[in-house]
C-alpha positions in Angstrom: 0.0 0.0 0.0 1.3 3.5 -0.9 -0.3 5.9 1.3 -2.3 5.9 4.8 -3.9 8.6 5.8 -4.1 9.3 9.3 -7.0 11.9 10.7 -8.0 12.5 14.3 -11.0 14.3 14.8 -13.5 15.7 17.4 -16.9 17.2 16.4 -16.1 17.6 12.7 -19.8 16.1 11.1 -19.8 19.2 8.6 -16.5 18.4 7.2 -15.7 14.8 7.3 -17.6 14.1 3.7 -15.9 16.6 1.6 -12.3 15.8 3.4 -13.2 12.2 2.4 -14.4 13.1 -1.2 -11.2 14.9 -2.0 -8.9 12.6 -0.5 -10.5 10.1 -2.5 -9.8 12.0 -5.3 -6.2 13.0 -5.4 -5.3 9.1 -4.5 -7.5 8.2 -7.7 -6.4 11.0 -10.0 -2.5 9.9 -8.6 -3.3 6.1 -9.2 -2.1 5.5 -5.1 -3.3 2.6 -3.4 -4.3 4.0 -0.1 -6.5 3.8 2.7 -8.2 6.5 5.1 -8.4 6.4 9.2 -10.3 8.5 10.7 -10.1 8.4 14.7 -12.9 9.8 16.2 -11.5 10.9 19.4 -15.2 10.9 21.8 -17.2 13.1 19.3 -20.6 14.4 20.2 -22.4 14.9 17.2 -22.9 12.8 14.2 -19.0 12.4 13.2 -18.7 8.9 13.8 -22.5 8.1 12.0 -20.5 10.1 8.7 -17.8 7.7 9.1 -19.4 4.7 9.6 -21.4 5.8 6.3 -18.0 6.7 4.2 -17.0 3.3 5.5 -19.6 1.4 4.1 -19.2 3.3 0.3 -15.9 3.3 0.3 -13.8 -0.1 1.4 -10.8 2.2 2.3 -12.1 3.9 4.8 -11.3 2.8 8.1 -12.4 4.0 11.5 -11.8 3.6 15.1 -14.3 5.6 17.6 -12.8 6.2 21.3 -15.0 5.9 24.3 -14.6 9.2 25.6 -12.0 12.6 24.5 -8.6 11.1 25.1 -6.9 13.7 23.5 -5.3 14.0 19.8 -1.7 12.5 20.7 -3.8 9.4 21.8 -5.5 9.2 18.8 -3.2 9.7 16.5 -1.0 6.7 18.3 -4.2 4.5 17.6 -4.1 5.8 14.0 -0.2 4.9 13.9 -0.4 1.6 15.1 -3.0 0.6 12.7 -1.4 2.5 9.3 0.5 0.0 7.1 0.9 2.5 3.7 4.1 3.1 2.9 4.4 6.3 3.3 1.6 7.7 6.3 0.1 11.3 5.8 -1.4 12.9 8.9 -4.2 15.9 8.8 -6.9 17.8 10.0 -10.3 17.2 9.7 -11.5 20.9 9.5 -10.6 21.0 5.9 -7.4 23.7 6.9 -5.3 21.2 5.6 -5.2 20.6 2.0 -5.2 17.1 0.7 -3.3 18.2 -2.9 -0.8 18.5 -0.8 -0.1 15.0 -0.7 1.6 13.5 -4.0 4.4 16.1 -3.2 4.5 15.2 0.3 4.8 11.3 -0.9 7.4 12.2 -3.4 9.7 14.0 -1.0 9.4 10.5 1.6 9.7 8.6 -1.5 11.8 9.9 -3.9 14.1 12.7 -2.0 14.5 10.0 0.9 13.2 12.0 3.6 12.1 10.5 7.0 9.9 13.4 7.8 8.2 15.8 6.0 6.6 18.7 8.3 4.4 21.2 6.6 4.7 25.0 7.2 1.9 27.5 7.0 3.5 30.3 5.7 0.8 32.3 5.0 -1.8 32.0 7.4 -5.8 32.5 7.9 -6.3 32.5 12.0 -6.2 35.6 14.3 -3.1 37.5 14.1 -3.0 38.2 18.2 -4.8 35.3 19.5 -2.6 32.8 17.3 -0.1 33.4 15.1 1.9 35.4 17.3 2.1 33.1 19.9 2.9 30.0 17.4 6.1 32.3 16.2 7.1 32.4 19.4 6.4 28.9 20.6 8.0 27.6 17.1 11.1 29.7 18.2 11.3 28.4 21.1 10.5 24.7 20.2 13.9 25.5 17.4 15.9 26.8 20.5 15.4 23.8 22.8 15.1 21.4 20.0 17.1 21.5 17.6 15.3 20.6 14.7 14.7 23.7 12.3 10.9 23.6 11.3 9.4 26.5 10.9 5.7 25.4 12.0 6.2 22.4 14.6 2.5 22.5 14.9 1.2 21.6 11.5 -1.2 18.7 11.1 -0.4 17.9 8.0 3.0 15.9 8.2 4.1 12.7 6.0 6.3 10.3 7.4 8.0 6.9 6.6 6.2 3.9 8.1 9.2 3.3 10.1 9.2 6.4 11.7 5.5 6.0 13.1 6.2 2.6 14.3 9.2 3.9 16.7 7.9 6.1 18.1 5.8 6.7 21.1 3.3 9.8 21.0 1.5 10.2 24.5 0.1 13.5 26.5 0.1 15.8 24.1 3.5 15.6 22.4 1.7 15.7 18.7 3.5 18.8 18.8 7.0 17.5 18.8 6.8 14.4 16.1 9.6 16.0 14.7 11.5 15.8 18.0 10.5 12.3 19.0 11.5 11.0 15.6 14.8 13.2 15.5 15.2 11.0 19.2 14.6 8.1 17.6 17.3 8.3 15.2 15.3 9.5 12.2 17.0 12.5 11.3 16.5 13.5 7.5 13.5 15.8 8.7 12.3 18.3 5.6 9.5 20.7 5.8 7.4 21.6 2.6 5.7 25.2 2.4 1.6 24.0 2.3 -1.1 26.1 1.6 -3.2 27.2 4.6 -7.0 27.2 4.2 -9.5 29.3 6.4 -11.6 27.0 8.4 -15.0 26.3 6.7 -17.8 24.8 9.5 -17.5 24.4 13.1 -15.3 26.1 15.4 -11.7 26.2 16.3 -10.5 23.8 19.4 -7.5 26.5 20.0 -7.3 28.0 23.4 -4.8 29.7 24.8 -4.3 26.8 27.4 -2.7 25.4 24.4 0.3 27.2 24.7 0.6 26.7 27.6 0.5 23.2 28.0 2.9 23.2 24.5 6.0 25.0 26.6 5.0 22.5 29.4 5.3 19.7 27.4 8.8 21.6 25.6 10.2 21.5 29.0 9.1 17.9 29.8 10.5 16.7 26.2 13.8 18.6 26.8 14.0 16.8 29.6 13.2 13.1 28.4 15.5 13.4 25.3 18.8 14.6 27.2 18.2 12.5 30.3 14.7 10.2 29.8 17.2 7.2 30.3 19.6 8.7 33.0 17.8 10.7 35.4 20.7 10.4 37.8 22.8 12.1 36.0 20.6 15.4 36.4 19.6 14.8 39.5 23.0 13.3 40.9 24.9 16.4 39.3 22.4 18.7 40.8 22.3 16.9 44.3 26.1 16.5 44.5 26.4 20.5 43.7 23.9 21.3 46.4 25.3 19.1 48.9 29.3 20.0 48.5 28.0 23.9 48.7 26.3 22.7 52.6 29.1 20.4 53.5 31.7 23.0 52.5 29.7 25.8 54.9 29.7 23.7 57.4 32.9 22.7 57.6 34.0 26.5 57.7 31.6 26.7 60.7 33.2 23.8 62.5 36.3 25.3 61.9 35.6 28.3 63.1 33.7 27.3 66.5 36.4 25.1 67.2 39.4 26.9 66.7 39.3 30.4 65.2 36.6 32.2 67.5 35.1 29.7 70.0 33.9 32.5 71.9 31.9 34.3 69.1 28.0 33.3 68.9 25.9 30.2 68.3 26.3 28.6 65.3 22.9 28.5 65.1 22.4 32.0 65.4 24.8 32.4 62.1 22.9 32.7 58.7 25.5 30.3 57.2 24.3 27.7 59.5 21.0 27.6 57.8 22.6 28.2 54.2 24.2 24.8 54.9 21.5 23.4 56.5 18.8 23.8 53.6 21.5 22.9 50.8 22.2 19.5 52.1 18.9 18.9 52.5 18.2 19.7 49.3 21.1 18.1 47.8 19.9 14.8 49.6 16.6 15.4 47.9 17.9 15.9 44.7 19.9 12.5 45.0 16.4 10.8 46.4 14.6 12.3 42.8 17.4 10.4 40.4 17.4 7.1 42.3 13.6 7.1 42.3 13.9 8.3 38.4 16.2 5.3 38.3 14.1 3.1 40.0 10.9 4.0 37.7 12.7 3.9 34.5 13.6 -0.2 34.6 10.1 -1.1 36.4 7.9 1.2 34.0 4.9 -1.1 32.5 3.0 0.2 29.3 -0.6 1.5 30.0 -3.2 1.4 27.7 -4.0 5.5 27.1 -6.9 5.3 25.5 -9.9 3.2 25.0 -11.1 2.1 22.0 -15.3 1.8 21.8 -15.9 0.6 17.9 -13.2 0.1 14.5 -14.9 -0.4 10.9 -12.7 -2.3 8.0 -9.8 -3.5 9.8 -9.3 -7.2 9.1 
């Protein structure tokens, strides 16, 4: 199979046919074998009825309907593990993203032997203040931390190699950093393709700014897990060993002092440097407690289940 599409949805009944319809098309008109996933990600309106409709017409479409809102990194790992195409294509369902966009996309995996392909909405439709402005500077700072220079890490429309999907673990709501979890993962030949932006057609955006905030949240957390995700001791040990020399070393002076060079002077207690040394050992022990329990956690972690899945149409 050439191409799977991958699209997670919520609440998108007004758009899913004609997202289907020209899908369809462009795989026809491009002679790709392909098939279609939607993940309905707990809708509430008539979405999954549309898909289970497009299903029926149309034995590429595939579906898979979640119990309850799990979130879009969760359903696009369901979409992942059940894509087999060749080359896997992610989008929106709100008809932003523009499916012509794909044979180029495919060719650039294909042909130009690229692992990633990340669109980049250069020119743009949504609210100046309210979004783009904050995606520049949450793209800038997702470069910074990163490394990987895309300009728009939060495009939905993305094509990868089947490789990359399958070795990779997309959780919370790192959907944001693909780029970053592949680029972990050892696939580094990540392009970027300028795609054409569309102004959103029915329904209503599901952008708040709690977005952003959760995205620098979760650029912190990913910082974190690619530098020391299999060595929290050496964070935490560094850390803990700096904070504890800096207590040992005050109170050594202080020993030092009572004992020899003014054992008349006041309490130790009553000295500031007392409590300096006090705090950073504690804190150093701390630190030291955090990496060994990182440790500890890292080789007894178990895979959990994320998500649930309610209904799937047209797997085999």
């Amino acid at each position: 199979m050439n191409i799977s599409v991958v699209i997670p949805l919520l609440n998108e009944q007004d758009s899913l046919t004609e997202l289907h319809d020209w899908i369809a098309k462009v795989m026809q008109s491009n002679h790709f074998s392909y098939e279609i996933i939607f993940i309905d990600d707990g809708s509430t309106d008539n979405s999954w009825q549309i898909i289970t409709q497009l299903a029926s017409q149309n034995q590429h479409v595939k579906g898979i309907r979640f119990f309850k809102n799990f979130g879009k990194s969760q359903a696009l790992h369901a979409g992942f593990e059940k894509a087999n195409g060749d080359v896997v294509i992610t989008m929106d369902a709100d008809l932003q993203d523009n499916p012509d966009e794909i044979p180029e996309l495919y060719n650039m995996i294909t042909n130009d032997g690229f692992d990633l392909v990340s669109g980049w909405k250069k020119k743009r439709y949504d609210s100046v203040i309210a979004k783009n402005l904050p995606s520049k500077l949450f793209n800038w700072a997702a470069r910074k931390t990163s490394g990987v220079k895309l300009h728009d890490f939060n495009c939905g429309l993305k094509a990868y190699q089947l490789d990359v999907i399958k070795n990779i673990d997309v959780n919370g709501e790192m959907h944001r950093y693909i780029p970053v979890l592949s680029k972990n993962a050892g696939f580094s030949k990540i392009g970027e393709k300028v795609v054409q932006h569309q102004a959103r057609k029915y329904g209503e955006t599901k952008f708040g700014m709690n977005r952003f905030i959760h995205g620098f949240l979760d650029l912190i957390t990913i910082w974190f897990l690619s530098r020391f995700g299999k060595r929290p001791m050496h964070l935490f040990g560094a850390l803990g060993f700096i904070m504890f020399t800096i207590g040992l070393g005050f109170s050594f002076y202080l020993g030092i002092d009572k004992l020899f060079l003014n054992p008349t002077g006041r309490l130790i207690t009553q000295r500031p440097q007392f409590y300096i040394a006090l705090a950073t050992m504690i804190i150093g022990t701390q630190f030291f407690v955090a990496g060994f329990l990182g440790e500890i956690v890292l080789r007894t972690k178990q895979d959990r289940k994320r998500y649930s899945i309610k209904n799937e149409l047209n797997f085999n």
